[in-house]
N, C-alpha and C positions, 0 to 999 in steps of 0.2 A: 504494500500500500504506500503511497505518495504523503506528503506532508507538503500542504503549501506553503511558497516561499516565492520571493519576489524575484528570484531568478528563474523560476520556469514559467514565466509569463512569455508569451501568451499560453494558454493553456490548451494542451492539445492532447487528449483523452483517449483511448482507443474503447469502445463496445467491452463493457464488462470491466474496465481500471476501476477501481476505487481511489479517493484519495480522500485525506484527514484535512479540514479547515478551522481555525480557530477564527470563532468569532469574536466581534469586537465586545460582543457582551458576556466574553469568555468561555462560551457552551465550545465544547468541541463536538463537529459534528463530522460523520462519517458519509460522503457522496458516493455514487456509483454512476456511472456515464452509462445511459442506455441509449438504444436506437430508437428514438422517435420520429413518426410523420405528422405529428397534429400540427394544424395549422398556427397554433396559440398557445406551440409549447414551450414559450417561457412565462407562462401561467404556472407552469408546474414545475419549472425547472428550479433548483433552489438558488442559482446565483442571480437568475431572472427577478426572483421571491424576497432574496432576502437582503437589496439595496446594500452590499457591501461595495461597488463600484466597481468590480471588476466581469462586469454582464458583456463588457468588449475587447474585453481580453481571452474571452472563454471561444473556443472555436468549437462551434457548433451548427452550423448551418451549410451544406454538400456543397457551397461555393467555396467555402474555408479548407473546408475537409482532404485530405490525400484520399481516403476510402470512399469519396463520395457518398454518404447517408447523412443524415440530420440527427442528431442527440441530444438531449436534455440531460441535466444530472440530478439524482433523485437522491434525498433521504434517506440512507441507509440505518444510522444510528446516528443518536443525540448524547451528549453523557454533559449533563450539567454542572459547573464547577460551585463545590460549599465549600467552605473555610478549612472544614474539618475532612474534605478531600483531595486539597491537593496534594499531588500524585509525589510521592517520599522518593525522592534521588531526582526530580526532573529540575533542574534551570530552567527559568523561566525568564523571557526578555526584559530589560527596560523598554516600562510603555505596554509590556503586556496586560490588559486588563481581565478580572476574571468576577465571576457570579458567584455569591458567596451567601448562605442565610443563617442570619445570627437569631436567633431568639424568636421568629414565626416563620413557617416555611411559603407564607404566605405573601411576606414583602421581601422578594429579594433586595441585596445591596450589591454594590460593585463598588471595585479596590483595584489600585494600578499600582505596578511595580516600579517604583521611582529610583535613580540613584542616590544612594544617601548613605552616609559613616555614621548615623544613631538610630535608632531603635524607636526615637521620640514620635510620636505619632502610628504608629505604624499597629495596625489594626490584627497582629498575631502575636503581640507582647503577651506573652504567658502560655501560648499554643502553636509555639513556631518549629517545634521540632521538624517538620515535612517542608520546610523552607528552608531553600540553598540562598542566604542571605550575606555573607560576609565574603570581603575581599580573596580573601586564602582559599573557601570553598567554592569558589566560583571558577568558571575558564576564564572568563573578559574579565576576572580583576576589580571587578565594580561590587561593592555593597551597597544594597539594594533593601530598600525597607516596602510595602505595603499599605499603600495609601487609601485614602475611601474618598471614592469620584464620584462621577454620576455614571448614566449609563452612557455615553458618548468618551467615557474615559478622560472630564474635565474634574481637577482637584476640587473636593470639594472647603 
């Protein structure tokens, strides 16, 4: 499976790839490229659906195509990000935002990973074990704390 990244843009899928995308509201979700003819298939397509911007980057339509067929990418799996599930051993970007529910599972909150040298603020003080946050445990060198933004990933 693929993991998007800004170097394989433009996107160019073959019938049956999968790939992983993290949202800006931190869900990561699992796509599957199928062969579609609907005339209004970015109705259902998810990059069509879900206003991350990259709807013209995605090649999907038999002019674009090397195989000549039409595709859409569907929904395979969603896996929502809580506080108390980010995933133990992953680094996580500066600027990454993720979906996190503290106390109702009712109102999410989002939180962005900012570079920062303290701890002040930072929304996993007392439950950070599952966070690669300090300069020496990182590859880029950066200490990084967890911020609480809105859902556009502006500080709040």
């Amino acid at each position: 499976m693929k993991k998007l990244d800004l170097s394989m843009l433009p996107i160019d899928l073959k019938v049956g790839e999968e790939m992983e995308v993290l949202t800006p509201k931190g869900d990561k979700v699992t796509v599957r490229c199928i062969e579609d003819k609907r005339g209004n298939m970015c109705d259902y397509c998810f990059f069509g659906d879900s206003g991350l911007g990259f709807c013209n980057q995605v090649k999907c339509n038999i002019a674009e195509r090397e195989t000549k067929d039409s595709v859409s990418f569907q929904v395979v799996k969603t896996k929502r990000k809580r506080i108390k599930d980010l995933e133990s051993g992953k680094e996580y970007k500066v600027g990454d935002v993720v979906r996190y529910f503290k106390g109702s599972l009712y109102f999410p909150k989002y939180a962005k990973f900012v570079e920062s040298s303290t701890c002040n603020g930072c929304i996993s003080v007392g439950d950070c074990r599952n966070i690669i946050c300090g300069e020496r445990e990182r590859r880029d060198g950066k200490s990084v704390a967890l911020l609480p933004c809105n859902e556009k990933g502006e500080l709040l």
